[in-house]
MDTraj code that builds the backbone (N, CA, C; nanometers):
import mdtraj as md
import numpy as np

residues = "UNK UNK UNK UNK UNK UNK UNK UNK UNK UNK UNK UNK UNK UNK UNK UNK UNK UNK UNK UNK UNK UNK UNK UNK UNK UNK UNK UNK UNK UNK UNK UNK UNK UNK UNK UNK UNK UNK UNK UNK UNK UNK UNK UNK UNK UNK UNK UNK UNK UNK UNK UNK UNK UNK UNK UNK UNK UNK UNK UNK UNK UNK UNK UNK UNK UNK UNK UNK UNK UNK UNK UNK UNK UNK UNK UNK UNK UNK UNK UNK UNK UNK UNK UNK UNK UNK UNK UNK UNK UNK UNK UNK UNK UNK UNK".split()
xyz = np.array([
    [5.8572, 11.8414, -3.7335],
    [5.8212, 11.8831, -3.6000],
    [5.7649, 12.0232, -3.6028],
    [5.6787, 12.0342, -3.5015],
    [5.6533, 12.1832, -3.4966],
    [5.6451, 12.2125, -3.3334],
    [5.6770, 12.3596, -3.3268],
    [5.6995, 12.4629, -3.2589],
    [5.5553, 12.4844, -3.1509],
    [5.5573, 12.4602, -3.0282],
    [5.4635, 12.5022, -2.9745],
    [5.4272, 12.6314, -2.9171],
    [5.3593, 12.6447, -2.8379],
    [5.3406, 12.8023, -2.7816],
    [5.4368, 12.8496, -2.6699],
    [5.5034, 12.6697, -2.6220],
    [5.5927, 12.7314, -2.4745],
    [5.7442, 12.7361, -2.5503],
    [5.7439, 12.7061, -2.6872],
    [5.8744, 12.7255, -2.7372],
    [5.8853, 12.6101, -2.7377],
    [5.8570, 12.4698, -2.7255],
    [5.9153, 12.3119, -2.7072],
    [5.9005, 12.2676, -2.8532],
    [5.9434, 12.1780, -2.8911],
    [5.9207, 12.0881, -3.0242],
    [5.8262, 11.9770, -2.9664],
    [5.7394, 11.9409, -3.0433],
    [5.6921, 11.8556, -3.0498],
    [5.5895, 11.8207, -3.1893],
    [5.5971, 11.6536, -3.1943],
    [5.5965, 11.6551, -3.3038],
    [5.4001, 11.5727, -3.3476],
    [5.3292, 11.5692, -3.1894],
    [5.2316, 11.5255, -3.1936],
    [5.1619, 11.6312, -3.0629],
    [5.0604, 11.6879, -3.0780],
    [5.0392, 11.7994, -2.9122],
    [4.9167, 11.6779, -2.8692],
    [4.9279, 11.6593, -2.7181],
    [4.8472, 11.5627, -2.6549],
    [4.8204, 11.6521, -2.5485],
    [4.6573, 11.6285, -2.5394],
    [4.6128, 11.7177, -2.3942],
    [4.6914, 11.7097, -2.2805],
    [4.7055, 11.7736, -2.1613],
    [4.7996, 11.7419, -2.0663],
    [4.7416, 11.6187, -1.9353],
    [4.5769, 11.6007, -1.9595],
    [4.5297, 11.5192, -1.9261],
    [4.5058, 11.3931, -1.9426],
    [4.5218, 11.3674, -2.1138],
    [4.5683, 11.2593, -2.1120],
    [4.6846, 11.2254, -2.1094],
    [4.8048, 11.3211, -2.1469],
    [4.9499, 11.2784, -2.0976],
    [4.9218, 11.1768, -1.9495],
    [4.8807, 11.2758, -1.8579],
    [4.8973, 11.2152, -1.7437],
    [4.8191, 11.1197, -1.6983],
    [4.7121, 11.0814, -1.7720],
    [4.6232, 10.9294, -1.7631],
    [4.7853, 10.8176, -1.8075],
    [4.8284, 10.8945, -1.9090],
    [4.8883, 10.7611, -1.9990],
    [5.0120, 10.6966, -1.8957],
    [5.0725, 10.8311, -1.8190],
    [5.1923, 10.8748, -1.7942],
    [5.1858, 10.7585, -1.6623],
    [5.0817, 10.7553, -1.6007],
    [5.0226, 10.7164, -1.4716],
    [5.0137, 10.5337, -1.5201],
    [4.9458, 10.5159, -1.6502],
    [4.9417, 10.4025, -1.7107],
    [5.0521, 10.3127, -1.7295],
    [5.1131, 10.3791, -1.8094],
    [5.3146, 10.3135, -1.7888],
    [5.3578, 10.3104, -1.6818],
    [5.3536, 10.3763, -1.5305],
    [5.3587, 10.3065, -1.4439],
    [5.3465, 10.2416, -1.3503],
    [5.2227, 10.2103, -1.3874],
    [5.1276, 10.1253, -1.3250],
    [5.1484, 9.9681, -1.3804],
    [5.1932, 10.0131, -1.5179],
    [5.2001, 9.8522, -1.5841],
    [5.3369, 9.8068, -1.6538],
    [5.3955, 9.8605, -1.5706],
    [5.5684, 9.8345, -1.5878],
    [5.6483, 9.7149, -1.5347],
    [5.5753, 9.6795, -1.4398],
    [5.6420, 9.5577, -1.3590],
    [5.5245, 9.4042, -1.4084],
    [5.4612, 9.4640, -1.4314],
    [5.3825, 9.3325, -1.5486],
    [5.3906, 9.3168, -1.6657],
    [5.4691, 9.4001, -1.7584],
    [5.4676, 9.3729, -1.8690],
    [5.6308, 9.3523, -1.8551],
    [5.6944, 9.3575, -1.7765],
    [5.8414, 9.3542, -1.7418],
    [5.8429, 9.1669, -1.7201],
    [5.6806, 9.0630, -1.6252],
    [5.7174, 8.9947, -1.6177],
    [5.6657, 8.8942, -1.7269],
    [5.5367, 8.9808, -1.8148],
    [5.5193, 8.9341, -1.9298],
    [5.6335, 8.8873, -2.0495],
    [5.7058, 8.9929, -2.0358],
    [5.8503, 8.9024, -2.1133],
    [5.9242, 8.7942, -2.0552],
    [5.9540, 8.8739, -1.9317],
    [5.9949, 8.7564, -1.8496],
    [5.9971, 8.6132, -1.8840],
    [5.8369, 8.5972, -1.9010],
    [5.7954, 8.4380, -1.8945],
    [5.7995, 8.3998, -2.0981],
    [5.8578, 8.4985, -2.1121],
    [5.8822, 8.4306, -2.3066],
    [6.0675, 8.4482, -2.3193],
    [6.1195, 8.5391, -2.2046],
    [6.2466, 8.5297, -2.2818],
    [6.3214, 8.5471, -2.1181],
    [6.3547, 8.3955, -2.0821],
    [6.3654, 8.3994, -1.9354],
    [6.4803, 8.4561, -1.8894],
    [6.5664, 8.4700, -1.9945],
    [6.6758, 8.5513, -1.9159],
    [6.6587, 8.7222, -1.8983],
    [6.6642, 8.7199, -1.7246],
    [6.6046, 8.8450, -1.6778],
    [6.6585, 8.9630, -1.7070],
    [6.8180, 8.9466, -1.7738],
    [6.8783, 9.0499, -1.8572],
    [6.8522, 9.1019, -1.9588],
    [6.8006, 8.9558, -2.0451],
    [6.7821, 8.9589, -2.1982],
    [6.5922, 9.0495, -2.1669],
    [6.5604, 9.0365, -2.0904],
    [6.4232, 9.0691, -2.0489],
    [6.4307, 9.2007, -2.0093],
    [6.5123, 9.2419, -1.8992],
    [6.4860, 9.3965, -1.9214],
    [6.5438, 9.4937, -2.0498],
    [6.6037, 9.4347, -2.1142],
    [6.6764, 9.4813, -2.2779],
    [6.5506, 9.5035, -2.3827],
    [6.4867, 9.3894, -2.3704],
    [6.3644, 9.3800, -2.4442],
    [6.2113, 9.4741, -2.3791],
    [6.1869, 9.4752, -2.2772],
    [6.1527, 9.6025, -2.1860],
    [6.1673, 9.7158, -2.2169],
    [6.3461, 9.7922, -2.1919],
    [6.3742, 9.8906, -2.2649],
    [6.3322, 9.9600, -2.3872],
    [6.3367, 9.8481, -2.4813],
    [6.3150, 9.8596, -2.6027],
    [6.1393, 9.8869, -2.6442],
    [6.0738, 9.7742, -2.5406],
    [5.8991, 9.8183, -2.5524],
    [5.8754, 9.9147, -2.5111],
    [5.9378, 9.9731, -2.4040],
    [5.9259, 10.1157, -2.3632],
    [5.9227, 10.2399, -2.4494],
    [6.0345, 10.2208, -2.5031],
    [6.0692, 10.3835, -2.6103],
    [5.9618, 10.3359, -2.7122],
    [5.9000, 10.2114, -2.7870],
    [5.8267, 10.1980, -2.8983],
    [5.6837, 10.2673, -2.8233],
    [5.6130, 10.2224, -2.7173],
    [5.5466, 10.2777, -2.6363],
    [5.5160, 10.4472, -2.6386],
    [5.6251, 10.4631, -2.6030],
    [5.6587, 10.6210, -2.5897],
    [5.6319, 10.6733, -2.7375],
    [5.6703, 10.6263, -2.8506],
    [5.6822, 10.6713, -2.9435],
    [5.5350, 10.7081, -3.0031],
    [5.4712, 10.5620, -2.9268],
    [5.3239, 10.5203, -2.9987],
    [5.2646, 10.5563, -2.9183],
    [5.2775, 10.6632, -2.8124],
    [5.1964, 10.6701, -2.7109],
    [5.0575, 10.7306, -2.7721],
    [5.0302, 10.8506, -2.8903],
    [4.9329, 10.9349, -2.9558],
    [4.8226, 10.8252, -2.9961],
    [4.8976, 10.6795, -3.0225],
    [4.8350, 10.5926, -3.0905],
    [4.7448, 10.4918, -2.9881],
    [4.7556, 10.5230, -2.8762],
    [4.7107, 10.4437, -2.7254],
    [4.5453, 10.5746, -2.7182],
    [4.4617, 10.4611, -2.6963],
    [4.2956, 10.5022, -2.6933],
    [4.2714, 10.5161, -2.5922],
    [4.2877, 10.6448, -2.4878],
    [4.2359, 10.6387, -2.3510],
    [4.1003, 10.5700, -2.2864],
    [4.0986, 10.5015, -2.1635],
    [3.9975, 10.3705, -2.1631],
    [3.9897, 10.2677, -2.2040],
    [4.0558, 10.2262, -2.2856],
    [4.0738, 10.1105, -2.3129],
    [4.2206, 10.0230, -2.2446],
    [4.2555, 9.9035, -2.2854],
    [4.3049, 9.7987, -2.1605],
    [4.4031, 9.8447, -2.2481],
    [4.5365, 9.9503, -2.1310],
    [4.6715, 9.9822, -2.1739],
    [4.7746, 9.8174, -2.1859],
    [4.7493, 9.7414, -2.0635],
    [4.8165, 9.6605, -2.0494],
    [4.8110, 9.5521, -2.2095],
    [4.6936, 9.5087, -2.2333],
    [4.6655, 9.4481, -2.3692],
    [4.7494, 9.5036, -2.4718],
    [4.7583, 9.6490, -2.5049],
    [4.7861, 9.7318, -2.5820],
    [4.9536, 9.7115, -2.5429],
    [5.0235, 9.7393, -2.4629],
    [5.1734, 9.7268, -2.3981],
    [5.2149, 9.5989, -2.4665],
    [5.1422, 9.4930, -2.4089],
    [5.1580, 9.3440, -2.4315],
    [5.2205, 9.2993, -2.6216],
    [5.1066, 9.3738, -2.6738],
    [5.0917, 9.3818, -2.8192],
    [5.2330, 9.4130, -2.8799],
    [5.2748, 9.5280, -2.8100],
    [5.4309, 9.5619, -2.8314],
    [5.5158, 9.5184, -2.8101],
    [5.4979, 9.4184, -2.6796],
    [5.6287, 9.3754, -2.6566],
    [5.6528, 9.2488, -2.7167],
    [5.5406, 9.2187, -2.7632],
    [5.5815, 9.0754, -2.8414],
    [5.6299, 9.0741, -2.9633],
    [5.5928, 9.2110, -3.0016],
    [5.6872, 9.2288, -3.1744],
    [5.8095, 9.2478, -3.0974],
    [5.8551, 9.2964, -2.9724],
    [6.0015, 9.3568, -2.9585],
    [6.0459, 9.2094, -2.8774],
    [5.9781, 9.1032, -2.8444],
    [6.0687, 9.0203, -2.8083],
    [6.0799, 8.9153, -2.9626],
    [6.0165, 8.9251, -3.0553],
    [6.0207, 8.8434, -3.1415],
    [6.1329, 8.9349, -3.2323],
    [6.1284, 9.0305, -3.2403],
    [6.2653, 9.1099, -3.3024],
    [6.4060, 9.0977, -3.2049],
    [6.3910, 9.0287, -3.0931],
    [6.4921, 9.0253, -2.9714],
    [6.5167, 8.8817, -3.0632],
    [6.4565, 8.7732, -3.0760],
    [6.4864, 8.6145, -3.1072],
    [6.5394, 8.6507, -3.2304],
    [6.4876, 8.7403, -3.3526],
    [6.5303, 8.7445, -3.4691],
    [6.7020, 8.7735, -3.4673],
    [6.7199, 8.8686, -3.3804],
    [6.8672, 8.9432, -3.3489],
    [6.9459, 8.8318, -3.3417],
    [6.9290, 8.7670, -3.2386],
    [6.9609, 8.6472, -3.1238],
    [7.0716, 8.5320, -3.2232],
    [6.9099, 8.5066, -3.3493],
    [6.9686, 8.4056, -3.4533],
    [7.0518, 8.4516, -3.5152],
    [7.0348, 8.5764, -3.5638],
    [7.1415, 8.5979, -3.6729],
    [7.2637, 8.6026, -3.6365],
    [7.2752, 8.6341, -3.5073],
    [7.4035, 8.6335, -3.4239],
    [7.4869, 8.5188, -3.3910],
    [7.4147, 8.4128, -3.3685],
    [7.4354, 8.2805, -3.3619],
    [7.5175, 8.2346, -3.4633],
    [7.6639, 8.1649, -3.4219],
    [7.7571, 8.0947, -3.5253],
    [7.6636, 7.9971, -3.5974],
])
top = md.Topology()
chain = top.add_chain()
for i, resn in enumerate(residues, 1):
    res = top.add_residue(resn, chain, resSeq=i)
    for name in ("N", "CA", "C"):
        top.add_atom(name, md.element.get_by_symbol(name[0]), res)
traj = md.Trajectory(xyz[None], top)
């Protein structure tokens, strides 16, 4: 990590303009990609768990998101590795 000028850590510096394109993006497309799982992993619990989880990967990968281009596509992309890592869990758990 490194040290910025206001004293914060951070470990990627993103203009503050596109922060707030992106910032605006996540929630704009939160309740559709909320029902995009939805309709693969119908339990609406097991669905916002898996949500959660696309969220912080999101967040993580946010540097990696191409301003202008289709966030929702890009969201989508994620959450299907995190609901297919949700089914992987699921089995192993299974007697």
């Amino acid at each position: 990590m490194t040290r910025d000028e206001d004293g914060s850590d951070s470990a990627v510096r993103i203009p503050q303009a596109a922060n707030d394109e992106f910032v605006q993006l996540f929630t704009k497309w939160q309740r559709r990609l909320f029902l995009f799982i939805l309709a693969q992993a119908p339990n609406p619990v097991e669905a916002e768990e898996i949500l959660q989880e696309t969220n912080l990967v999101i967040w993580r990968k946010s540097h990696t998101y191409t301003p202008g281009t289709n966030f929702y596509a890009w969201g989508c992309r994620i959450a299907v590795l995190e609901v297919l890592k949700s089914r992987d869990r699921r089995r192993r758990q299974a007697p």
